[in-house]
Backbone as numpy.savetxt, mean C-alpha at the origin, in Angstrom:
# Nx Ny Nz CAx CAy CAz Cx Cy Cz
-8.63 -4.23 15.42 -7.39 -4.97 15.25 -6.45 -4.24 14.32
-6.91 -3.66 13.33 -5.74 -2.86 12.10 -5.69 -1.65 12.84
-6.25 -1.18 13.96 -5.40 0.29 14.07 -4.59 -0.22 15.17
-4.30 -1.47 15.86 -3.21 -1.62 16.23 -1.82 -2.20 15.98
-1.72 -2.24 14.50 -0.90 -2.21 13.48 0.19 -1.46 13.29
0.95 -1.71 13.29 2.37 -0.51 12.41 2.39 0.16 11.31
1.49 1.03 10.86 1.66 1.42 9.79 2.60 2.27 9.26
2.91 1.97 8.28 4.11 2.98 7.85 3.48 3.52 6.51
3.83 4.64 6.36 3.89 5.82 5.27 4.33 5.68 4.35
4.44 5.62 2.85 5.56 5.74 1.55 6.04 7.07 2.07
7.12 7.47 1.81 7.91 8.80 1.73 7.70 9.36 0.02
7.38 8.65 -0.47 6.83 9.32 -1.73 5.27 10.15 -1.56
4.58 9.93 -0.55 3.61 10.54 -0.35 3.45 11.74 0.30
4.17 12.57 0.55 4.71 13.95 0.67 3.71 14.32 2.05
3.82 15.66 2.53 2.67 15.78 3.01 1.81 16.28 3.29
0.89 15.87 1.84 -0.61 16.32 1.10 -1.23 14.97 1.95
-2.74 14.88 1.40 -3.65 14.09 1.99 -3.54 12.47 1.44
-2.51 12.49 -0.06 -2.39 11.24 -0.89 -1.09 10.11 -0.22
-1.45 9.86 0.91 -0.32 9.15 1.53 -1.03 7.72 1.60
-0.44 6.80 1.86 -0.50 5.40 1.51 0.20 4.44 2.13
-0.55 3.99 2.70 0.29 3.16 4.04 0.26 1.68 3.90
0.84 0.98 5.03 1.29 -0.12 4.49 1.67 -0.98 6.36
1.07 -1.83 6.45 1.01 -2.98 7.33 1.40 -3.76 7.38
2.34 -4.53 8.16 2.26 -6.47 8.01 1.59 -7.23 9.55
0.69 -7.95 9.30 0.20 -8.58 10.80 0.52 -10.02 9.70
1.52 -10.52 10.35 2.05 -12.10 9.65 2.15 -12.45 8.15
1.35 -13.19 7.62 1.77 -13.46 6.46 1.00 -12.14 5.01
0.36 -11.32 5.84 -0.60 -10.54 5.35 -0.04 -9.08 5.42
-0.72 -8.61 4.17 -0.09 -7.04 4.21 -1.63 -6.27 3.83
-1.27 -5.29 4.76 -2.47 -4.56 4.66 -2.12 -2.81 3.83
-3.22 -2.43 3.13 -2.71 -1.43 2.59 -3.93 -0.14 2.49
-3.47 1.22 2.80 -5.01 1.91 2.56 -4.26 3.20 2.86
-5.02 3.97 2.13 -5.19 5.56 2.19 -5.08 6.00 3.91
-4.19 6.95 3.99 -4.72 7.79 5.17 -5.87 8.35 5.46
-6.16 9.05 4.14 -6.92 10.45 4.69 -8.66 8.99 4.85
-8.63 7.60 4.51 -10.03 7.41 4.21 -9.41 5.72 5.13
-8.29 5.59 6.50 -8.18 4.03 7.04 -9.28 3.22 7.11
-10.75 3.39 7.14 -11.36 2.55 7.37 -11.20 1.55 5.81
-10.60 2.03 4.91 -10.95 1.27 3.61 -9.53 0.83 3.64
-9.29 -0.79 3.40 -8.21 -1.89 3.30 -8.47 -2.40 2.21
-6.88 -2.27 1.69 -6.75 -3.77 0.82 -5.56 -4.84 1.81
-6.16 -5.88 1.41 -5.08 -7.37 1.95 -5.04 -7.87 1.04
-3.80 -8.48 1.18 -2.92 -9.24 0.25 -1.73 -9.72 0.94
-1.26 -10.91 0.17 -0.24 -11.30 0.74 1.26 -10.74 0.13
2.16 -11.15 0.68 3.90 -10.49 0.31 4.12 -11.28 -0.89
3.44 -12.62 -1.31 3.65 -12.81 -2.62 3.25 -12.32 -3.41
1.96 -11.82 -3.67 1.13 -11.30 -4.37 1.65 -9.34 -4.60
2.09 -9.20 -3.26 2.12 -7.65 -3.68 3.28 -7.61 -4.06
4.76 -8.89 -3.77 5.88 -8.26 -4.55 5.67 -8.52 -5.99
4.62 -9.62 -6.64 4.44 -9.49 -7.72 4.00 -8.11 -8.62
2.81 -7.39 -8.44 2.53 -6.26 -8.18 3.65 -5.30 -8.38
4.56 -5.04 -6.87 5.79 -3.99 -7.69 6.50 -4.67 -8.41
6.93 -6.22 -9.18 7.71 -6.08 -9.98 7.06 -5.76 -11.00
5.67 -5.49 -11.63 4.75 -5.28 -12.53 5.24 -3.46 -12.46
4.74 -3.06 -11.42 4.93 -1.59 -11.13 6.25 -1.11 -12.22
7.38 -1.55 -11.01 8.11 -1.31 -11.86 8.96 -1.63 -13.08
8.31 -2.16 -13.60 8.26 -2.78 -15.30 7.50 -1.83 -15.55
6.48 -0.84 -15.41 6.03 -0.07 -16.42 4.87 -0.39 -16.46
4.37 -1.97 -15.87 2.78 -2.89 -16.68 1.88 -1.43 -15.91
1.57 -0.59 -15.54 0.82 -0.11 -15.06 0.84 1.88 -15.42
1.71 2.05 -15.92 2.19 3.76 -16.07 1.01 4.05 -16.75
0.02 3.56 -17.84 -1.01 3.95 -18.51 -1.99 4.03 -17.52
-2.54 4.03 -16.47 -3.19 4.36 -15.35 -2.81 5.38 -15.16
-1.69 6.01 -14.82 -1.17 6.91 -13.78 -1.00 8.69 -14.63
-0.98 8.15 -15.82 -0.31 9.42 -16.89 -1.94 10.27 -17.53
């Protein structure tokens, strides 16, 4: 059922193997690595716009640095 999905690409993910895709089948968003699709995260559009407004607030840059 998820590889007949729309997935789309970030354009921030250049193109190396670290790309990161992104689904909607209804109220659900699906999310996972290219180089490894069998592995999903789900979540919903409330939950993940919470998430980037966290993102981009910063709540998360100590991970990434």
């Amino acid at each position: 059922m998820r590889e007949a999905l729309n997935w789309q690409k970030s354009s921030f993910s250049g193109n190396q193997a670290n790309c990161v895709e992104l689904a909607q089948d209804g109220e659900l968003i699906h999310i996972r690595e290219s180089d490894e699709p069998s592995k999903v995260v789900t979540t919903t559009r409330v939950k993940l716009d919470a998430w980037i407004r966290g993102a981009k607030a910063g709540e998360f840059d100590h991970l990434v640095q």
